[in-house]
C-alpha positions in Angstrom: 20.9 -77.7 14.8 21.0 -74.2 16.3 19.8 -73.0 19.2 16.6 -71.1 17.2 15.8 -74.3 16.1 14.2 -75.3 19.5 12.5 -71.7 20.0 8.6 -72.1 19.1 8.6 -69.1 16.8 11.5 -70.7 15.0 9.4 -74.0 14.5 6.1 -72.0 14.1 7.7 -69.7 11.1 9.5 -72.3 8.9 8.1 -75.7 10.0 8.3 -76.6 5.8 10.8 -74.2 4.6 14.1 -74.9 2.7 16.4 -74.7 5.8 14.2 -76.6 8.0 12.9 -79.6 5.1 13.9 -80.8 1.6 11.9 -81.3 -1.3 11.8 -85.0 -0.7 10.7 -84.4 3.1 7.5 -82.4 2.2 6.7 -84.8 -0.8 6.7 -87.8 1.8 4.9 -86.0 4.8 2.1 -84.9 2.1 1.9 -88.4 1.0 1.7 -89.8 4.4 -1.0 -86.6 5.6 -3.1 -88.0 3.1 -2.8 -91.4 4.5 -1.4 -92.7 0.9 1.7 -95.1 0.6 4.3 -94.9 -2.1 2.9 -97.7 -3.9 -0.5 -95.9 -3.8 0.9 -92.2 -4.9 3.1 -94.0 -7.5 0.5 -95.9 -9.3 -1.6 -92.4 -9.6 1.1 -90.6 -10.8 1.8 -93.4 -13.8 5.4 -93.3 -12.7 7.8 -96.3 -11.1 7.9 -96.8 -7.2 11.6 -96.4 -7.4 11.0 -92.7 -9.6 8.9 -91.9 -6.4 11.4 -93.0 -4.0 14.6 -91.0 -5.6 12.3 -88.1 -5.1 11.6 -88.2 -1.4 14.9 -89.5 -1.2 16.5 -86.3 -2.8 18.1 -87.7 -5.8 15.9 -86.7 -8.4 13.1 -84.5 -8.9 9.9 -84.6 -10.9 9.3 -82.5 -14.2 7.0 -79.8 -14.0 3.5 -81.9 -15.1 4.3 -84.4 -12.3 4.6 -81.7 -9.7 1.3 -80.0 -10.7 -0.3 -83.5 -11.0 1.8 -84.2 -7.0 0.4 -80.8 -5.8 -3.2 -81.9 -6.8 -2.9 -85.4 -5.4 -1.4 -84.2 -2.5 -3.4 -81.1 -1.3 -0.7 -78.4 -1.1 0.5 -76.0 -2.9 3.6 -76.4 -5.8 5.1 -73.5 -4.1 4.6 -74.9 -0.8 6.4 -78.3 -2.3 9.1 -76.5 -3.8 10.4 -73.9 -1.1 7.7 -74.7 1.7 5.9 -71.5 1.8 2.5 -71.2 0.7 -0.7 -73.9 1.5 1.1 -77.3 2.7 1.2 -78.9 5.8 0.3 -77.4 9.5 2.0 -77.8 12.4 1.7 -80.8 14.0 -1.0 -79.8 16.9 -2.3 -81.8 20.0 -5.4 -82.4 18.1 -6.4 -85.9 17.7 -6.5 -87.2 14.7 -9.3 -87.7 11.9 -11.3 -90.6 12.1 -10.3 -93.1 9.9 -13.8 -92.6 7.3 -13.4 -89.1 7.8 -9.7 -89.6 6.4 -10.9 -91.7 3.5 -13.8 -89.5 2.5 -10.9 -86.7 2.6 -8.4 -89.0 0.5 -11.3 -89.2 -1.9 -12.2 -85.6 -2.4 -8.8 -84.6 -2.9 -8.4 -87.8 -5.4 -11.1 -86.2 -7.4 -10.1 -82.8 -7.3 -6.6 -84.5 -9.0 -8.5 -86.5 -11.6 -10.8 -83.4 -12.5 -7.9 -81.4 -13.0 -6.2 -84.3 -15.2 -9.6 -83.9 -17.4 -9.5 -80.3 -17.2 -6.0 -80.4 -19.0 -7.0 -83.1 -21.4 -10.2 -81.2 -22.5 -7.8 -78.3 -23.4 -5.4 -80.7 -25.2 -8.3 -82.2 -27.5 -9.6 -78.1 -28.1 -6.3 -77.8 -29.5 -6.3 -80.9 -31.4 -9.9 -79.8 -32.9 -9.0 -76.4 -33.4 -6.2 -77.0 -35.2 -7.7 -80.1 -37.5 -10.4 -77.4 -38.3 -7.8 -74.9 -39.6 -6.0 -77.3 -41.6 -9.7 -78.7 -43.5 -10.7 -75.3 -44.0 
């Protein structure tokens, strides 16, 4: 650590970015922010616990459809995931936090804001599907 790291404008200004927090460490502090475990974020994401664990972990990272789907679930930006600039995670405040059914009702919106955009995408898939069955009967 250098000495800017302990300056408040240091903290303030790159609290997320790349030389301040990995990949992994954003992707676990999102999960946690939302108050979901690994198990939890895992099972959404239709992926293995230990897929999920390389990634906060920094030994793999997820393809592009698993970050959108991680950036939905989560709440943050996929820039903010990737270089930690963008919508993500505030600075820890003072502030106390949310109450716990204020959390869950929280966890929920942004579960179905995920799932709508999972239907969103599969709507578009099946258009395609029709679109092109149409062509090929006509």
């Amino acid at each position: 650590m250098t000495e800017s790291d302990f300056e408040p404008d240091a903290a303030a200004n790159g609290w997320y970015s790349d030389e301040n927090a990995t990949f992994g460490d954003r992707l676990a502090d999102a999960r946690e922010a939302v108050g979901m475990s690994q198990e939890d974020l895992a099972r959404r994401l239709g992926i293995k616990l230990r897929t999920l664990q390389g990634w906060e972990q920094d030994l793999a990272e997820p393809r592009a459809n698993r970050l959108q789907m991680l950036s939905g679930l989560l709440n943050v930006s996929l820039r903010w995931l990737l270089t930690g600039e963008g919508e993500g995670l505030e600075k820890p405040s003072d502030a106390a936090p949310l109450p716990e059914d204020m959390a869950r009702l929280l966890g929920e919106l942004r579960q179905m804001r995920a799932d709508l955009a999972r239907t969103s995408d599969r709507i578009g898939h099946m258009e395609k599907r029709l679109r092109a069955a149409f062509s090929e009967s006509a």
